[in-house]
N, C-alpha and C positions, 0 to 999 in steps of 0.2 A: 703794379698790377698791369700784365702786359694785354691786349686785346683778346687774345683767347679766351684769357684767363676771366674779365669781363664780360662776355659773350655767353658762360656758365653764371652767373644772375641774374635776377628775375623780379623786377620791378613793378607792384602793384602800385596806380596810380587812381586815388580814390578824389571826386570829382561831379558836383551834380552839375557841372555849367558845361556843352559839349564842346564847346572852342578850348576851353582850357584843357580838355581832356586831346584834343590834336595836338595842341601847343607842346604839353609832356610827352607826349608819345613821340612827335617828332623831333624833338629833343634828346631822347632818350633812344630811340631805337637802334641807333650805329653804335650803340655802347653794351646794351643790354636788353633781355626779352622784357619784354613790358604790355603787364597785363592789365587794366582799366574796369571800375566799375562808377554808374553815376549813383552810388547812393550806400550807405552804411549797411542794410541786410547783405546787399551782394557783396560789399566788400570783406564782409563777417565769412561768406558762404568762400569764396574763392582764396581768402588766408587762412581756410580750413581744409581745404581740398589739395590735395598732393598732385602735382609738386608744389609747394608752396612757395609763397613771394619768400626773396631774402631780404626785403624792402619796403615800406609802404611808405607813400607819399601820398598826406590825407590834408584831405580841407575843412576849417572847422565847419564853417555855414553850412549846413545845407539840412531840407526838408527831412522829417522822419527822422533817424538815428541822427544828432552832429556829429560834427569829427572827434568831441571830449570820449563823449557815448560809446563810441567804436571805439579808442583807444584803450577805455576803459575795460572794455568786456575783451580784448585782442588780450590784454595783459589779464584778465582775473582767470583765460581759457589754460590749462597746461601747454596744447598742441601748436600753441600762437603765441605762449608769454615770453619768447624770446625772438622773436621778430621786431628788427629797429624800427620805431615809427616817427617822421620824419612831418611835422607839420608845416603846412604851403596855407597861407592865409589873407586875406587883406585886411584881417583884426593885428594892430601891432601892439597895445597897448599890453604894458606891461605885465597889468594882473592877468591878463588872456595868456602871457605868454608863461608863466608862471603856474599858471593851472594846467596848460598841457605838459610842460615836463614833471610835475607833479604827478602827474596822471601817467607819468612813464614813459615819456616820449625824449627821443636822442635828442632830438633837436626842433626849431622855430623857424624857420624861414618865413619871410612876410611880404606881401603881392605888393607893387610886382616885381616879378625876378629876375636875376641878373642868371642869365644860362649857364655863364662862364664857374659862377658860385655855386648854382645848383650840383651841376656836375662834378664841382670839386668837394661839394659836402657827402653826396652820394657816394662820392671813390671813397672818403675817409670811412665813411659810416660802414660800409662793405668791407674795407679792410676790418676793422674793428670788430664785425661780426663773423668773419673768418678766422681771425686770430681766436675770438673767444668759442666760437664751433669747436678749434682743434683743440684748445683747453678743455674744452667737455668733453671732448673723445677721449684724448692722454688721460682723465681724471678717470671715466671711467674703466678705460684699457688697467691702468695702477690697481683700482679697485676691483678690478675684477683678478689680475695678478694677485692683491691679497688676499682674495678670498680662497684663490688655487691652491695658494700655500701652506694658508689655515690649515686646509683640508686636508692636505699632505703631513705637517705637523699630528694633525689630527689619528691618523692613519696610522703615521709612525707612531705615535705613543700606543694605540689600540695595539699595535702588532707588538710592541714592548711588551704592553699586560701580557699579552697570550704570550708571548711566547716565557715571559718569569713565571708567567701561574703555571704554565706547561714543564718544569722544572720538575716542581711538586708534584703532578702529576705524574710523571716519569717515573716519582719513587714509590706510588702507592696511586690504583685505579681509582680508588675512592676517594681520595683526596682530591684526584681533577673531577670527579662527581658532584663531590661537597661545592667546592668553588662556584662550580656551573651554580646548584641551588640558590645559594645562599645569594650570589649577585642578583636573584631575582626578589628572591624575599628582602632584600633592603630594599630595591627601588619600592615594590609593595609595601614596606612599611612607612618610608619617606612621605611618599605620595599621600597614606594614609595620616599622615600626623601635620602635611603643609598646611593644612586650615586652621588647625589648633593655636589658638592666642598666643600658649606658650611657645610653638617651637616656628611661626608663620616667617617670621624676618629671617630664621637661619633654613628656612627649607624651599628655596627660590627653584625655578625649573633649571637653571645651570647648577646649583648645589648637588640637587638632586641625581644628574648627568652623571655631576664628578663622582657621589655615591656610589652610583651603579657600576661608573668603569674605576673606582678605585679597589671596588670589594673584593675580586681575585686576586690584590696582592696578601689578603689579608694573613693567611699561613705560608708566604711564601717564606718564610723564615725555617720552616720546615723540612729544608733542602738539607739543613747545619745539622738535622736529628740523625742518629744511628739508628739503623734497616733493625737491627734487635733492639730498640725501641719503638721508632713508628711502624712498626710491620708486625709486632705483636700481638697474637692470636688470643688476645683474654686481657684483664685488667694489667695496670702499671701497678707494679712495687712503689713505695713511697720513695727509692732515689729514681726510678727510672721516672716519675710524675716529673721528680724536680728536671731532671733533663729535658724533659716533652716541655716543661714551661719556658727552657729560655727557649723555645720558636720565636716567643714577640720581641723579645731583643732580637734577633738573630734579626730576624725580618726587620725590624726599625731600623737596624747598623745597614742593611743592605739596600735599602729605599734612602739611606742618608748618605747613602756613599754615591749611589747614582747622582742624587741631589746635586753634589760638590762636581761630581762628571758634567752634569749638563747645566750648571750656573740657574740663573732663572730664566731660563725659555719657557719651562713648565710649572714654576714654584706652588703654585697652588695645589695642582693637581695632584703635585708628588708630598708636598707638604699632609694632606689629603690620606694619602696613603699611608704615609708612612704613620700616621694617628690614630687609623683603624689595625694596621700593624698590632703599633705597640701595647693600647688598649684593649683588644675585643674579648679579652678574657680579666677585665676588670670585672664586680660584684656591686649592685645597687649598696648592699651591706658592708661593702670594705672588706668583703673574704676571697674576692679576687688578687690577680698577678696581673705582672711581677711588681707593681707597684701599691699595689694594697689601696684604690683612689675606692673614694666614699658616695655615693649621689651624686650630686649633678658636679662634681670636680671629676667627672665621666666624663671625654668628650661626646658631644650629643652624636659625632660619625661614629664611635668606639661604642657606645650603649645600641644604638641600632643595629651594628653587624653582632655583637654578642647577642641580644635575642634570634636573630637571626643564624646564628651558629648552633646554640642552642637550640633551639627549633629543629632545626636539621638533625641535631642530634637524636634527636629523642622518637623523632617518625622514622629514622635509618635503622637499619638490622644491621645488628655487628654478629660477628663469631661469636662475643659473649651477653649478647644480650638479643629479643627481639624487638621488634620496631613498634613504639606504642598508637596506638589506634585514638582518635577523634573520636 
């Protein structure tokens, strides 16, 4: 650490005896700024105050606060608990010295001093606590980088959904209608079922998240339908039904193919999806598709977005039917 570089710290030199409080200072001063108080409040008040010491050099003795007192509240404050503190004492006895680094202190030094040592425990301790400043800065520079990225990952999936539910869309206006509702009424029914005993451990506030941005893929499988099927102005024929049902395969193969494309960056999320896919036209009674599942062998995402589909259904006005009223 060359002297400039010295000249940038700031040495509190904490002290109720005034000869001793010259002694450090002039000691210290051709090295570092050095600021002095005689007593624990002001030393509290002045390692609070910006700019703050990168150093304290405290004595245990003295009237009002000791120097244990003051080390102790410097370390229990956030804005202070990382300031090395540095005890100057004429108590040398073992348990004393034991208690202040207990109490969190770098180090002991014991009256009276050797200048030569002071100044060289000081440079070490100052390095030490620059090294470890630029480690907190790096850590949180990283941390704040991961959260940038999150966000970007985050982003990019969002802009995924829109734009695969935007597919469906493309085929049929009411089907990007549908989508928009239905993602609202599942977070609405989530929401409404988190507190329930039975469903409380599978309905956390990120479950619920993934719910809400998974539900647009839910008929994206619907892309695979033919225009004289999904675009049909009146009921399905009993073979055109069977066509309109593989949607949720279709949609599962297409959220499982993604899957294998992007390995697990997203596995949840897309796992997620691709369950409300395949499910949301299963039946409490087992007379649902394509897989005929019974009750709760429903996943609990695949029975929320089917009432919620249903739902939808039944308040929307088709060509062949109108929309039923509350």
């Amino acid at each position: 650490m060359n002297q400039d570089a010295r000249s940038r710290f700031t040495v509190l030199v904490v002290d109720d005896t005034p000869d001793n409080l010259v002694l450090m200072s002039g000691l210290l001063k051709d090295h570092y700024r050095v600021k002095v108080a005689n007593g624990g409040e002001r030393a509290l008040t002045i390692a609070a105050t910006a700019p703050q010491p990168d150093i304290v050099l405290l004595d245990v003795m003295m009237p009002g606060l000791d120097g244990y007192e003051v080390c102790r509240r410097l370390k229990a404050h956030p804005s202070t608990s990382d300031i090395p503190v540095v005890f100057l004492t004429a108590r040398s006895d073992q348990a004393d010295e034991r208690r202040g680094l207990e109490l969190g202190a770098v180090d002991y030094i014991t009256k009276p001093i050797s200048p030569p040592i002071v100044l060289a425990r000081v440079h070490n301790h100052l390095q030490l606590k620059q090294a470890n400043d630029l480690l907190r800065h790096h850590n949180a520079s990283l941390e704040s980088e991961v959260q940038r990225r999150t966000a970007d990952l985050r982003a990019s999936r969002d802009a995924t959904i829109v734009a695969m539910a935007s597919l469906a869309e493309t085929r049929d206006n009411e089907t990007g209608n549908h989508i928009r509702r239905t993602q609202h009424y599942v977070r609405v029914l989530a929401e409404g079922l988190r507190d329930h005993p039975k469903f409380a451990r599978f309905l956390d506030s990120e479950t619920i998240d993934l719910l809400h941005r998974s539900a647009p893929l839910h008929d994206i499988g619907k892309v695979g339908i033919p225009d004289s099927v999904l675009l049909k102005p009146g009921p399905l024929t009993p073979d055109e039904f069977e066509v309109m049902k593989t949607h949720t395969t279709i949609g599962y193969e297409a959220i499982k193919a993604a899957e294998r494309v992007m390995g697990h960056s997203d596995l949840t999320f897309l796992s997620l999806a691709r369950e409300i896919a395949l499910t949301h036209h299963e039946r409490w009674d087992g007379s649902g598709y394509p897989q005929g599942l019974k009750g709760d062998a429903i996943p609990l995402a695949g029975r929320l977005m089917a009432v919620a589909d249903v739902y939808d259904a039944l308040i929307s006005e088709r060509v062949y039917k109108p929309a039923f009223s509350c």
